[in-house]
C-alpha atoms as an extended CHARMM CRD file, in Angstrom:
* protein
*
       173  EXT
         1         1  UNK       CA             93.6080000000      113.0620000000      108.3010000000  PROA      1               0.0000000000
         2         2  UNK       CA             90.1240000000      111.3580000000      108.8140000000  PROA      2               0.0000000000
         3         3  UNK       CA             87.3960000000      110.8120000000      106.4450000000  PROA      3               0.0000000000
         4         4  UNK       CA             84.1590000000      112.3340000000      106.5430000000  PROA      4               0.0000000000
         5         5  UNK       CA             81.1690000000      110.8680000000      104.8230000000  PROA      5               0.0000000000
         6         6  UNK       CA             78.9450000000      113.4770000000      103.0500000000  PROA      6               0.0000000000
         7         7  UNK       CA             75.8730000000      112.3840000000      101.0990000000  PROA      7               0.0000000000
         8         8  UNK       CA             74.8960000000      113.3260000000       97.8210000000  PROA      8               0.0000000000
         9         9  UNK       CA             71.5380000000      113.7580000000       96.0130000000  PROA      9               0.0000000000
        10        10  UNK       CA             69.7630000000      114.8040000000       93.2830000000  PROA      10              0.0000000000
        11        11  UNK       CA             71.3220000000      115.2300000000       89.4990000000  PROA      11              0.0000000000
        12        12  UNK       CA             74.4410000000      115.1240000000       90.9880000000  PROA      12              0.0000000000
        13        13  UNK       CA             74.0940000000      111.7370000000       92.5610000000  PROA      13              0.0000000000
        14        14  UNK       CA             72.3400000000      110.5960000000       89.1730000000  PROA      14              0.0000000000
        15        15  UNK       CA             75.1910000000      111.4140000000       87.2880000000  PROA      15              0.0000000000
        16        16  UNK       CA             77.6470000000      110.1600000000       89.4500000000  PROA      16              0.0000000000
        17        17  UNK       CA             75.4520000000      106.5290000000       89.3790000000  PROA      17              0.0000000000
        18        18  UNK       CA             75.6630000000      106.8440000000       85.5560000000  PROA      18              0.0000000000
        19        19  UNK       CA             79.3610000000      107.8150000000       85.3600000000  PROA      19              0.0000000000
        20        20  UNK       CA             80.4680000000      104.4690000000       87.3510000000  PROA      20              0.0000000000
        21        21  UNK       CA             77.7080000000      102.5610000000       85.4540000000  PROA      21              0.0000000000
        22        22  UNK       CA             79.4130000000      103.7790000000       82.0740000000  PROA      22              0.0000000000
        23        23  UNK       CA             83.0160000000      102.8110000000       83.8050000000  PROA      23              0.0000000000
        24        24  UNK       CA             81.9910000000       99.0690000000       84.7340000000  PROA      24              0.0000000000
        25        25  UNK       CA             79.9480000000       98.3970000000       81.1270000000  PROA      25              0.0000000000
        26        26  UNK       CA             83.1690000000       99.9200000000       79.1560000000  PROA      26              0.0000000000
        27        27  UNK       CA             84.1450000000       96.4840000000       80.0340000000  PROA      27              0.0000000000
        28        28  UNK       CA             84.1160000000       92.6600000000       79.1660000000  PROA      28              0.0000000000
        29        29  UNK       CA             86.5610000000       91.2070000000       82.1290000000  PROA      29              0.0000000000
        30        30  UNK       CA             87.2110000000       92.1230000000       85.2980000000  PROA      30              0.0000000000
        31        31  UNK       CA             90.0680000000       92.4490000000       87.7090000000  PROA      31              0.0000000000
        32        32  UNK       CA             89.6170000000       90.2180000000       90.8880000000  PROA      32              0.0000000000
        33        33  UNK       CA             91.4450000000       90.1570000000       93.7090000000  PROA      33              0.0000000000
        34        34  UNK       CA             91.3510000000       86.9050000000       96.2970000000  PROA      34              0.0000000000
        35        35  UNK       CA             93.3180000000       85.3700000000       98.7840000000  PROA      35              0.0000000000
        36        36  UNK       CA             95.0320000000       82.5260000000       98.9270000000  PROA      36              0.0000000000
        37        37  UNK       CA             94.6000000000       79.6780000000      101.6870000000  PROA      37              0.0000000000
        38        38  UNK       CA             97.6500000000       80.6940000000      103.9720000000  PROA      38              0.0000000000
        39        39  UNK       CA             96.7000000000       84.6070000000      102.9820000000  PROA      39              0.0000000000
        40        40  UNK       CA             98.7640000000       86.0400000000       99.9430000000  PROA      40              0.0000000000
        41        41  UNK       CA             96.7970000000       88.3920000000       97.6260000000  PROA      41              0.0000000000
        42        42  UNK       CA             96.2610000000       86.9490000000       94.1850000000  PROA      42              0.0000000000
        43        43  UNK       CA             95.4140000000       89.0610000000       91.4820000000  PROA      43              0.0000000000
        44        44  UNK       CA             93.8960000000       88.2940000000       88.0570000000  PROA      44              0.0000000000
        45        45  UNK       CA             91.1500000000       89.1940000000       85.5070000000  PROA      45              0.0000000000
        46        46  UNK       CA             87.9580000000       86.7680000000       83.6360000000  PROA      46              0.0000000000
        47        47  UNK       CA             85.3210000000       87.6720000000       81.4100000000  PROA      47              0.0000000000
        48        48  UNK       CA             81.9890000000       88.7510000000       83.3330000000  PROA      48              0.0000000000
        49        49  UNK       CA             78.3720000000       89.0040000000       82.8030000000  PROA      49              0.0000000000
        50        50  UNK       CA             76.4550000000       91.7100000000       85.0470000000  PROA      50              0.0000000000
        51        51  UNK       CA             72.7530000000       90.4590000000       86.7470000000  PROA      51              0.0000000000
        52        52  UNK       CA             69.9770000000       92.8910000000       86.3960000000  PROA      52              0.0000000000
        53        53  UNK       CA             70.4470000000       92.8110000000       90.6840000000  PROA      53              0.0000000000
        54        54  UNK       CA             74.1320000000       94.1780000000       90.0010000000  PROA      54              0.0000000000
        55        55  UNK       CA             75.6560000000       90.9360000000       90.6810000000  PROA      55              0.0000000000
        56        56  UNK       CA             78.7580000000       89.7090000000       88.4320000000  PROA      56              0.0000000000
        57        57  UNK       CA             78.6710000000       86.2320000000       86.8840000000  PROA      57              0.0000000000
        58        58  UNK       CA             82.2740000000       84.7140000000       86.4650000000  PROA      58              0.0000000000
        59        59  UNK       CA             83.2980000000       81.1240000000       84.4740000000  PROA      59              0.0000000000
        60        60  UNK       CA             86.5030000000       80.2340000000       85.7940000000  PROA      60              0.0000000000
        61        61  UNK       CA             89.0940000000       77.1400000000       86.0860000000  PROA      61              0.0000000000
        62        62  UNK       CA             90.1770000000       75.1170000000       89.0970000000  PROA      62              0.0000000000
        63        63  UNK       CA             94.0500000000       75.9930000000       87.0860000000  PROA      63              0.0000000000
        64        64  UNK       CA             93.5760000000       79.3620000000       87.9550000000  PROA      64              0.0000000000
        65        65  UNK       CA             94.4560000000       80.7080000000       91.5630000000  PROA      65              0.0000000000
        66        66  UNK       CA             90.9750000000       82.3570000000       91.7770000000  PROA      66              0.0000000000
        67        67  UNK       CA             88.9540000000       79.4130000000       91.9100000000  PROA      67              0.0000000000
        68        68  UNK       CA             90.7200000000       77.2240000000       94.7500000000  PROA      68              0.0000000000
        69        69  UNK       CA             91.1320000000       80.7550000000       96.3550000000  PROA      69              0.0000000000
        70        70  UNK       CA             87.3830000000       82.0300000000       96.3330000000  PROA      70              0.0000000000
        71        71  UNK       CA             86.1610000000       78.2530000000       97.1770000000  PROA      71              0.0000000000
        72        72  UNK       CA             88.0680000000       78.6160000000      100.3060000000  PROA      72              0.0000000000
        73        73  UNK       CA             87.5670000000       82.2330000000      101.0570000000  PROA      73              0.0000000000
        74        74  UNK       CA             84.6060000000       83.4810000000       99.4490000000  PROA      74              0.0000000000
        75        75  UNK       CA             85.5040000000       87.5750000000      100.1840000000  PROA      75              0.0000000000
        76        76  UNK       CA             87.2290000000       89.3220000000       97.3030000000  PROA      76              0.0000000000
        77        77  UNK       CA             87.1730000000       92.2570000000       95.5350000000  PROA      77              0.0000000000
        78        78  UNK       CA             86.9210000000       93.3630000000       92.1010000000  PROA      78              0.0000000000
        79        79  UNK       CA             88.2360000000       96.4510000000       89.3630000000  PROA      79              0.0000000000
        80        80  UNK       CA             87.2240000000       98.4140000000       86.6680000000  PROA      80              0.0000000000
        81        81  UNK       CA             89.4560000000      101.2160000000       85.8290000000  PROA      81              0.0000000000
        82        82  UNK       CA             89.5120000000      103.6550000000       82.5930000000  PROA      82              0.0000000000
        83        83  UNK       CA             92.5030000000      102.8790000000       80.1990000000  PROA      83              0.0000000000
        84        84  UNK       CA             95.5780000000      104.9330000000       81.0850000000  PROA      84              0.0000000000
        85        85  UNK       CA             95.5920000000      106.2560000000       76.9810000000  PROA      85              0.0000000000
        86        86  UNK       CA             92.4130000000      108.0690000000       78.1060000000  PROA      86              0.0000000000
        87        87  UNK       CA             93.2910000000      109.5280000000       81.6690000000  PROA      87              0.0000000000
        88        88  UNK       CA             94.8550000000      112.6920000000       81.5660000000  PROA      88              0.0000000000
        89        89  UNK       CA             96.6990000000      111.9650000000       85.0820000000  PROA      89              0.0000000000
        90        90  UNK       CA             97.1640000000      108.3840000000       86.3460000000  PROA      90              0.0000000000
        91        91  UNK       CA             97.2440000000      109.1550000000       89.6510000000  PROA      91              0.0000000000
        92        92  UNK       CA             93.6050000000      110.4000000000       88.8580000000  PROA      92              0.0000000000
        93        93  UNK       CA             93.0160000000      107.5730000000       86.9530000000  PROA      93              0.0000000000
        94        94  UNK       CA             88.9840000000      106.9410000000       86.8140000000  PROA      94              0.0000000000
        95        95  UNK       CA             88.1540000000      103.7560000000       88.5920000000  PROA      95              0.0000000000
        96        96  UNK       CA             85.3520000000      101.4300000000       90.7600000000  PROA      96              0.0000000000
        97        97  UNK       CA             86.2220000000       98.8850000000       93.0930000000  PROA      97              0.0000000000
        98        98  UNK       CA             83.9440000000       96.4250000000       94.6990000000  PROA      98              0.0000000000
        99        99  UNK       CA             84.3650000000       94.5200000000       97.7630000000  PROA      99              0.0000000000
       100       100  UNK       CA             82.0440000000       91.2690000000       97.0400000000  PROA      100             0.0000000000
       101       101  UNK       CA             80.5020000000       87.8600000000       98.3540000000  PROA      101             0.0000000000
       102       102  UNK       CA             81.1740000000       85.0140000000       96.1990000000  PROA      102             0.0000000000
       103       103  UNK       CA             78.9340000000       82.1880000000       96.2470000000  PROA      103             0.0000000000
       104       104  UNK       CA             79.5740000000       78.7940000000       93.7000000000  PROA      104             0.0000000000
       105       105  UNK       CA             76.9070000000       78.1370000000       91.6190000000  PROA      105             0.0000000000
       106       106  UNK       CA             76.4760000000       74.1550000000       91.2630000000  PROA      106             0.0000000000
       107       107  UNK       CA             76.6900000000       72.5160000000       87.6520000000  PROA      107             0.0000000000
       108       108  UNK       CA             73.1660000000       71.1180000000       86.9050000000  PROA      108             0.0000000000
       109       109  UNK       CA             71.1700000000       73.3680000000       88.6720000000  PROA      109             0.0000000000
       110       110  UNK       CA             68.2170000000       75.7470000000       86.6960000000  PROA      110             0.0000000000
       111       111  UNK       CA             69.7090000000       78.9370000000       88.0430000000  PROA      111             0.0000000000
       112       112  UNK       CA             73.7220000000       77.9680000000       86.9450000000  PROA      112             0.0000000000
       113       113  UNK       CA             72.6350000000       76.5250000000       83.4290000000  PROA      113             0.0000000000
       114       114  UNK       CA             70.5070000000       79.7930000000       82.7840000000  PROA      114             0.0000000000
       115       115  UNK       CA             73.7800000000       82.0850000000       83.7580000000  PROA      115             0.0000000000
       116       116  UNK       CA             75.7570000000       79.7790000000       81.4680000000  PROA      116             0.0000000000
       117       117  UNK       CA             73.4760000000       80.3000000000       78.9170000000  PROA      117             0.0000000000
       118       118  UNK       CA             73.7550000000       84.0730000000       78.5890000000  PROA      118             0.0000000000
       119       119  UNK       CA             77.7540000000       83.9340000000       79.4990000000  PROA      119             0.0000000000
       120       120  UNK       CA             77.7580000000       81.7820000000       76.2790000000  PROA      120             0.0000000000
       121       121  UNK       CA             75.4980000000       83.8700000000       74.5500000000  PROA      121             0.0000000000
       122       122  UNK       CA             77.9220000000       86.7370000000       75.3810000000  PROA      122             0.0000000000
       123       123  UNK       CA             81.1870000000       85.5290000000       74.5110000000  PROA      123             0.0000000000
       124       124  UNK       CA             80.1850000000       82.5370000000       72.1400000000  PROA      124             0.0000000000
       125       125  UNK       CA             81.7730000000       79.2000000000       71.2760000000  PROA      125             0.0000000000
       126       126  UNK       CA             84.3630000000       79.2570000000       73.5940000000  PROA      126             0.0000000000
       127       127  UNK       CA             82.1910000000       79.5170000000       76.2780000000  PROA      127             0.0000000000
       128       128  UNK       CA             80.5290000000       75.9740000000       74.7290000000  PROA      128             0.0000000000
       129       129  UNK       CA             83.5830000000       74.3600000000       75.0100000000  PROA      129             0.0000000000
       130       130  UNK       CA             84.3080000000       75.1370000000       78.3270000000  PROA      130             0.0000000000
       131       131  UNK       CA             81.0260000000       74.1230000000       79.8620000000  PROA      131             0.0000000000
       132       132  UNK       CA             82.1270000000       70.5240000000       78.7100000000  PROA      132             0.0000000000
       133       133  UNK       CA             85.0650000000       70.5000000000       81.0000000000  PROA      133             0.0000000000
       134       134  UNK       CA             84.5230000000       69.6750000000       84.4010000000  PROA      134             0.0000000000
       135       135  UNK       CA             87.2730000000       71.8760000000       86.1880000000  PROA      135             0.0000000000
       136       136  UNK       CA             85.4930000000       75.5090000000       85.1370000000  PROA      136             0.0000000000
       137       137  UNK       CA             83.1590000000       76.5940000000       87.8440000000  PROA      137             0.0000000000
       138       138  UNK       CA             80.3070000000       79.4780000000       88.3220000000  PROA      138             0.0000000000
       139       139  UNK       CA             80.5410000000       81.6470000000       90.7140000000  PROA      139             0.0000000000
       140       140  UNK       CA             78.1140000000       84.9670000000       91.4530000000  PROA      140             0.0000000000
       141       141  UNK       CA             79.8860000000       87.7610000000       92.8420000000  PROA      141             0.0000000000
       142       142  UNK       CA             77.8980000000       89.5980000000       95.4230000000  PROA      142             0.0000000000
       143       143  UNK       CA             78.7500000000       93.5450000000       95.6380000000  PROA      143             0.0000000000
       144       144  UNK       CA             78.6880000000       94.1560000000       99.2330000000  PROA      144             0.0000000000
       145       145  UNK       CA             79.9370000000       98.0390000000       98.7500000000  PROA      145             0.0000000000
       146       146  UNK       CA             82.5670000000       99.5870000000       96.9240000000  PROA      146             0.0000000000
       147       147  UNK       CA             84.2520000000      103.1350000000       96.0460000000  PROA      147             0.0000000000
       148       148  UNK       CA             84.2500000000      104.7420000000       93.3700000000  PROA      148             0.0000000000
       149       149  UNK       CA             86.7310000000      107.5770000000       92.2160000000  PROA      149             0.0000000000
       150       150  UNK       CA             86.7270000000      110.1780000000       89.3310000000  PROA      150             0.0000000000
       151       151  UNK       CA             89.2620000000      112.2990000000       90.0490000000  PROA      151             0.0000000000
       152       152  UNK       CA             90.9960000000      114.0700000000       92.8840000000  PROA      152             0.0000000000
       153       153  UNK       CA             88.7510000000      114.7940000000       96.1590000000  PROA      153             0.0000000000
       154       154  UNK       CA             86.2490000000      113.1360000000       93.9340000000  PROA      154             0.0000000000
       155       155  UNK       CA             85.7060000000      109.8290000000       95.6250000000  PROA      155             0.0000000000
       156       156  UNK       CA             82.2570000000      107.6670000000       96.6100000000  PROA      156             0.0000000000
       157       157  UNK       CA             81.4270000000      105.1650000000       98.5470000000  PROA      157             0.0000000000
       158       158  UNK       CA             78.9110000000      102.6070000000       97.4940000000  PROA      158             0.0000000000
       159       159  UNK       CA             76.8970000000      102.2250000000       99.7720000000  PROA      159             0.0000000000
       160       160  UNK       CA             75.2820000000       98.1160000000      100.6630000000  PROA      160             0.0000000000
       161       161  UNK       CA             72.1270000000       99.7770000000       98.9480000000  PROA      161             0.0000000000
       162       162  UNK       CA             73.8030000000      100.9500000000       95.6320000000  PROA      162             0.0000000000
       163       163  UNK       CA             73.9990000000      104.5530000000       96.7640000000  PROA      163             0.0000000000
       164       164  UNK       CA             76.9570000000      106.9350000000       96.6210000000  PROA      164             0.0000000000
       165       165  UNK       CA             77.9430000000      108.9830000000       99.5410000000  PROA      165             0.0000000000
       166       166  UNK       CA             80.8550000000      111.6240000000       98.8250000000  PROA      166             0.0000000000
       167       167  UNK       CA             83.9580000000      111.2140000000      100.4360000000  PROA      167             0.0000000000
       168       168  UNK       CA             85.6160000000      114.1820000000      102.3810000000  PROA      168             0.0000000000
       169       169  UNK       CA             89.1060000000      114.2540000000      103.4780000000  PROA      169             0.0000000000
       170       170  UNK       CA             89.6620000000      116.6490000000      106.6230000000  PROA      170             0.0000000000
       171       171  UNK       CA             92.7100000000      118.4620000000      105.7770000000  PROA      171             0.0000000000
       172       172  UNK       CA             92.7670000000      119.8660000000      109.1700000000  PROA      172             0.0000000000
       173       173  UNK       CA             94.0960000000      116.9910000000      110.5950000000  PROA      173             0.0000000000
C-alpha cells in the first residue's frame, strides 16, 4: 500500500485545525520522545507552555534522560493523545504527533527569563524553586511537521507551514 497526499480546504480544513488545536490544549505535559547518545529511544513526559508561533517551551533536569539526550541530539518528537476513558476504540484513539527542533535556551538571557516567567506563571511555585537549581534547563521545541489522526482513514499531515493535508491509503496496492 502507498500513501497518497490529498489536500484539504475550506470548513473542513478549519475544523480539522481546531480539532487538533482542542487535542494539544486538553493538555498540561507532553510526551517526548529522544534518543539517546549511542541511539536507544527514550520516552517520557514534562509540563509545557505553547508560544503564540506554535512552539513548545519545556523546563527540564540534567537527571532526566531527555535533557543529556536532546543536548546531544536536538531531533525529537512529541504526543498528545485523548484519554483512553474517552475513545470509543483505542486503536482509533484521537492523537497529534510532532516531529520537532530543539534548541537550549541559555540561563540569563531576556528571551529564557521571559519563557520562565510565564512557565512559572503557569504552574506556580514549583516552577520558582526549580529556576534556583542549576541542573534544569530550557529548551524550545520547534514543530517541524507532524500528523495528526482522528479516527480510521482519518489521518493529516502537518504540513512545515501548519497546514493539514489528508492522508489517503491506496488499497489497491
Amino acid at each position: 500500500m502507498s500513501k497518497k497526499v490529498a489536500v484539504i480546504e475550506g470548513e473542513e480544513l478549519v475544523a480539522i485545525a481546531e480539532s487538533c488545536q482542542k487535542l494539544v490544549n486538553s493538555h498540561k505535559t507532553l510526551t517526548l520522545s529522544t534518543l539517546s547518545p549511542d541511539g536507544k529511544p527514550e520516552i517520557s513526559y514534562t509540563p509545557y507552555l505553547r508560544g503564540e508561533d506554535g512552539t513548545f517551551y519545556i523546563f527540564i533536569s540534567e537527571l532526566a534522560h531527555h535533557t543529556p539526550n536532546l543536548q546531544a541530539n536536538p531531533l525529537c518528537s512529541i504526543l498528545f493523545a485523548a484519554p483512553e476513558s474517552e475513545t470509543k476504540n483505542l486503536f482509533a484513539r484521537e492523537r497529534v504527533f510532532f516531529h520537532c527542533q530543539a534548541e537550549e535556551l541559555p540561563r540569563g538571557t531576556e528571551r529564557c527569563d521571559h519563557w520562565l516567567d510565564l512557565i512559572q506563571e503557569k504552574f506556580g511555585n514549583t516552577v520558582e524553586v526549580l529556576r534556583n537549581l542549576p541542573d534544569f534547563h530550557l529548551f524550545a521545541l520547534k514543530p517541524q511537521n507532524g500528523q495528526y489522526t482522528v479516527g480510521f482513514g482519518k489521518a493529516f499531515k502537518i504540513n512545515a507551514d501548519g497546514s493539514f493535508s489528508h492522508i489517503v491509503i491506496d488499497k489497491k496496492k
